[in-house]
N, C-alpha and C positions, 0 to 999 in steps of 0.2 A: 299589732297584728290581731285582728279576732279569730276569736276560736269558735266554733259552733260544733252543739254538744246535740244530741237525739233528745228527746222527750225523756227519755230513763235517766239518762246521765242524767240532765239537767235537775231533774227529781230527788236524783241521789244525795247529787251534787249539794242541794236545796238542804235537805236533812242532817245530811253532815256537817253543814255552815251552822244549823240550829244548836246542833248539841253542842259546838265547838264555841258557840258565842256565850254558853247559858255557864261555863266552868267558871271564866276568870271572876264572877261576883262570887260562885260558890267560895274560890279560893279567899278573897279578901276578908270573908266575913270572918273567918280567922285571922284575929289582927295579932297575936303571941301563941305561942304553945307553954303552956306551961304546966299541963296535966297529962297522966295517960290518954286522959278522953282526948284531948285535944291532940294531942299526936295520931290518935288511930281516926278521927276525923280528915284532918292531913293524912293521911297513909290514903284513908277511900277518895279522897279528890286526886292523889294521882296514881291509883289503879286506873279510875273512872278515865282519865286524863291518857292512860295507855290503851284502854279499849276503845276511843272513840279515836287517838290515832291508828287504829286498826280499822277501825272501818274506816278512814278517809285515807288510807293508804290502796283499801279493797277497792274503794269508789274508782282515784283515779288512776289507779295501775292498767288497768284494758283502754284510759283515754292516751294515757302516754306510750304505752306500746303502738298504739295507733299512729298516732303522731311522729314516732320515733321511722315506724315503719315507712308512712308516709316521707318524713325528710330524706330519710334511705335512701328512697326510691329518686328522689328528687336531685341528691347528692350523686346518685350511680348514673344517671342519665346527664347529671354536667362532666360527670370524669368523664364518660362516653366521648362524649361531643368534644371535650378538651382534648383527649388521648392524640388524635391525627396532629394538631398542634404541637403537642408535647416531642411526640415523634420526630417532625420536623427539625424541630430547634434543636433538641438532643445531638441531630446529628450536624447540623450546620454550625451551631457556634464549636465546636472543636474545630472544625476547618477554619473559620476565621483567626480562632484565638491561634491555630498554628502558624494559620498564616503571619498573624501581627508578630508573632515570636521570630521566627524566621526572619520579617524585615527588620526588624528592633537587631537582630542581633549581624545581619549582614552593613546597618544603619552603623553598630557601633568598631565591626570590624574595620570597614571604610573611615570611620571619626579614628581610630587608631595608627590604620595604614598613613594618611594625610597628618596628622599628629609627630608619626615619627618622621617621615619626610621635614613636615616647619622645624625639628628640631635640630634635626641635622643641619637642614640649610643654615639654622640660627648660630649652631656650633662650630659651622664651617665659617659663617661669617665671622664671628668672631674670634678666630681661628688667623682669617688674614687681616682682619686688624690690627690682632696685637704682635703679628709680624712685622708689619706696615710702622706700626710704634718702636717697637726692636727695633728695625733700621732705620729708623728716625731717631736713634740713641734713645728712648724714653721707654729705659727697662722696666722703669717702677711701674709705668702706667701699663706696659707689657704684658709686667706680671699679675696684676689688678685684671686685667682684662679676662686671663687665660685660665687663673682663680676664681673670678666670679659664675654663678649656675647659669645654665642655659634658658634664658627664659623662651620658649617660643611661641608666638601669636596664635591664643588658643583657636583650635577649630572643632566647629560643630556644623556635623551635616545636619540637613534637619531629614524630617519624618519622611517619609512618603506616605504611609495610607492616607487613603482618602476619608475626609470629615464626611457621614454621614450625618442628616439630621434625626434626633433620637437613638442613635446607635453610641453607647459608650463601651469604653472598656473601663471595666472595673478590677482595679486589683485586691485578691482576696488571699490575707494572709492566713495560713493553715498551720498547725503545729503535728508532731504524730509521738508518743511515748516513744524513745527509746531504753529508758534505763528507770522505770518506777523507784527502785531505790535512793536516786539523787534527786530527783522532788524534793523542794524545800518544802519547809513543813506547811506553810504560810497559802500552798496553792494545794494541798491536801483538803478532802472535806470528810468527816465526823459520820460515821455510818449509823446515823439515830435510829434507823428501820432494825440493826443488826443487835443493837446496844437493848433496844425497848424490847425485843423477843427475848434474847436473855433476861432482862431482869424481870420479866413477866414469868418465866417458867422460875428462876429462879429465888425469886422476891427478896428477900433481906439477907441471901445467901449469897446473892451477886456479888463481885467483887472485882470491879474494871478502873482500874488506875484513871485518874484523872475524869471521874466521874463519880458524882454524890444518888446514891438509891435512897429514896425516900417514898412512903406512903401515901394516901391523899384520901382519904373520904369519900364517897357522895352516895346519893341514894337512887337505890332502881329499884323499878316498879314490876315484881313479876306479875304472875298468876294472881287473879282472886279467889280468893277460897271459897268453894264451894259449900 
């Protein structure tokens, strides 16, 4: 994507590249510290190092505001134009998804009604079989008969809706908290954001079970002195 900057910016821009190219040899020529000197040398390369990120923060903060403002605007005018879209479908798939719910489940009272019918039938048939075996003196196999389960010829109505092309249904599994206390611990997650505010205000005075407070070093670059 290009970007195009005004004459100023692009000047700025230009300058702030200079100063920022001209650090990293300063930094190198320090190959060890091993003196005060040589510390307070490293100290002025990254003071120098934090004022020249100020100026290219100054540089391009009015370009990215621009930009930002621009994509804004660019973003607000696609929600626009989507919104009537959105509207639409918002209200239309609930009607279908009702609808599919409704035939799915008039579909499986029907596979149930038909279900207990083949069973019966199956029960009743075998029912005068193994009377039919009775009076044919063949109790054993009577009893065999009127002992064993009823299997009945499974039935399945099938679907009705209609196959759209490009229309699916998607099933989407949801969960909702009931009882936060029965949560295993295993789907629990670790509140770093809550843990690192305490032990910042309280440094080596923290004390949270199941958690190591420790120190770290580094160096920042304030003010230069005047």
């Amino acid at each position: 994507m290009e970007t195009n900057f005004d004459l100023t910016e692009g000047k700025q821009i230009q300058e702030v590249n200079a100063l920022a190219l001209s650090v990293p040899d300063q930094a190198k020529q320090i190959t060890a510290i091993q003196t005060n000197e040589d510390y307070i040398r490293a100290s002025d390369i990254l003071l120098t190092i934090k004022e020249i990120r100020k100026q290219i923060e100054k540089t391009f903060k009015p370009i990215k505001q621009k930009m930002d403002a621009a994509k804004k605007e660019v973003l607000d005018q696609e929600k626009a134009a989507d919104w009537p879209l959105v509207e639409a479908e918002a209200y239309i798939k609930p009607l279908m998804a009702r609808y599919t719910a409704e035939q799915e489940r008039r579909r499986k009272e029907e596979e149930n009604r038909l279900r207990e019918i083949a069973r019966r039938e199956e029960e009743e048939r075998q029912l005068q079989a193994a009377i039919q075996a009775e009076a044919e003196g063949q109790k054993e196999e009577a009893e065999a008969i009127i002992s064993a389960p009823v299997q009945a010829v499974p039935v399945v109505v099938p679907k009705t809706i209609p196959k759209v092309a490009g229309i699916t249904m998607v099933k989407q599994w949801k969960f909702r908290v009931v009882d936060a206390a029965k949560v295993p611990r295993q789907y629990l997650i670790v509140d770093e954001q809550k843990i690192g505010a305490i032990v910042r205000a309280l440094k080596d005075q923290a004390n949270i079970p199941g958690v190591e407070i420790f120190c770290v070093d580094s160096i920042s670059a304030g003010r230069r002195a005047v």
